[in-house]
N, C-alpha and C positions, 0 to 999 in steps of 0.2 A: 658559553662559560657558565650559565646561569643553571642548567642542565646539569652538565657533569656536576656541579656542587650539591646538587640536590639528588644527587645519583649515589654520589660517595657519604651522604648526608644520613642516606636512608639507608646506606651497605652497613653504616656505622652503627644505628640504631637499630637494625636487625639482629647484629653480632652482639650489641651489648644487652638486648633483651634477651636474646635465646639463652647466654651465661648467665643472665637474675633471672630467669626461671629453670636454673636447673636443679635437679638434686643430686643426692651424694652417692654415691655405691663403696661400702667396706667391703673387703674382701679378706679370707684368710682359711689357708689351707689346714683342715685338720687331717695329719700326716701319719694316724697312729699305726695304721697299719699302709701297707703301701698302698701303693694305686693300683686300681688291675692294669691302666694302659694308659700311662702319659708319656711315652715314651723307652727309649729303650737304655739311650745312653742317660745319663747324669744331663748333660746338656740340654739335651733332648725335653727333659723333664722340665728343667727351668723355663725353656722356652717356652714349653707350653703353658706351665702356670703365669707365667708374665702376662703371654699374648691372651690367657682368658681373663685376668685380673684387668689389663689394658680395656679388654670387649667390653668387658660388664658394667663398667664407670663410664666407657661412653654411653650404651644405653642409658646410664641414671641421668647424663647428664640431657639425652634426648627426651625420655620419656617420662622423668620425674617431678613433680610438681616441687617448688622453690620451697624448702626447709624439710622437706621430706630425706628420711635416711633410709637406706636400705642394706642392711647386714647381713651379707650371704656367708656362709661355713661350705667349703667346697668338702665332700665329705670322702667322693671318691671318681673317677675320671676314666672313663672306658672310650677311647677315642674311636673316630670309625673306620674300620676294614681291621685288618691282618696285618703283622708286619711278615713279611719271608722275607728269607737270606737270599742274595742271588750269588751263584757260582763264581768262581776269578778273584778277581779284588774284592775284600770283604766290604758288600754295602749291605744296606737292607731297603726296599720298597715297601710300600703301605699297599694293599690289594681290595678292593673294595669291592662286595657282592652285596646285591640289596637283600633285605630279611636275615644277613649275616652279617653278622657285628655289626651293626648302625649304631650311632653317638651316643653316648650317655653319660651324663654325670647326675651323680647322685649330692643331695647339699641342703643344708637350711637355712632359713632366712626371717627376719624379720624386718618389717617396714616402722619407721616412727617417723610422728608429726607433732610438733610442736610437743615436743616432749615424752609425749606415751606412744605406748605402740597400739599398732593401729589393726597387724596382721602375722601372723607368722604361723610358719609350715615347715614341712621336710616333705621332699618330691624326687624324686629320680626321672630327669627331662632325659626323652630318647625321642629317637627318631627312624621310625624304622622303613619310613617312604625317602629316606635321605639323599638318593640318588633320583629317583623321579622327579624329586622338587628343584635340587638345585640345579642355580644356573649362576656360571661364574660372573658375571655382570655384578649381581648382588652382592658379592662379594670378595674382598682382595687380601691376598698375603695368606699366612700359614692357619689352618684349622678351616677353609671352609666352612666344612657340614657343620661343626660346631655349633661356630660362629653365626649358621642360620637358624641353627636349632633352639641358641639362646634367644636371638633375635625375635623369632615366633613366640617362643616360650614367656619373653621380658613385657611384649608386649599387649599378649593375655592375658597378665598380673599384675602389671601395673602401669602400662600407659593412660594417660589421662583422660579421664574420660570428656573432656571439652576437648573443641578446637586447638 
């Protein structure tokens, strides 16, 4: 009995540490002109701005030191592969060859801490090894390569540099 309490004791204290040290990630699409490739449909689009706005807060929330913000401007979004039409019922597929069309979003960002800022840039994150690297393990649900691309990306900019 004494076990398990100290078991749930310490699951409890790990969950509430990891959220007091996380930080923050804003996000917000500047849409002036369209996107080269967040999708095809209207839906399409939303989803993908969701599920990269969803990625990116989790990384602040994994990698960011407690009061730290970091203000990304998504600027433009070239997803990876090709979409083609396939014949019959109108669908479309995503086609993926390495060296062609790999991920890219282009964006800015700044980082602030305790009031000033601390960093900021404008970057176009691609990946043009994006098929050699990935492995679905790493990664679950819709944007993959993306989603690894940021992952790499999030964590050469701003992961902690302590433990």
């Amino acid at each position: 009995m004494c076990i398990k309490t100290s078991v749930v004791a310490a699951a409890c204290l790990a969950v509430a540490g990891a959220a007091h040290a996380a930080g923050t990630v804003e996000v917000s699409f500047i849409d002036s002109v369209p996107f080269t490739d967040a999708g095809i449909a209207r839906y399409d689009k939303e989803a993908t701005l969701q599920t990269l706005e969803q990625h990116l807060k989790s990384l602040g929330q994994r990698h960011l030191a407690d009061g730290q913000t970091l203000k990304i401007e998504v600027l433009d979004i070239d997803l990876a592969g090709r979409t083609r039409w396939l014949s019959g019922p109108a669908y479309e597929v995503r086609v993926m060859k390495d060296w062609v069309d790999p991920p890219r979003i282009s964006l800015r960002y700044s980082l602030h801490a305790d009031g000033r800022e601390i960093r900021s840039d404008a970057e176009t994150v691609s990946d043009f090894g994006y098929l050699n690297r990935f492995t679905s393990r790493r990664v679950d649900g819709p944007l993959p390569y993306e989603k690894q691309m940021l992952d790499r990306w999030f964590r050469e900019r701003f992961a902690e540099s302590h433990p």
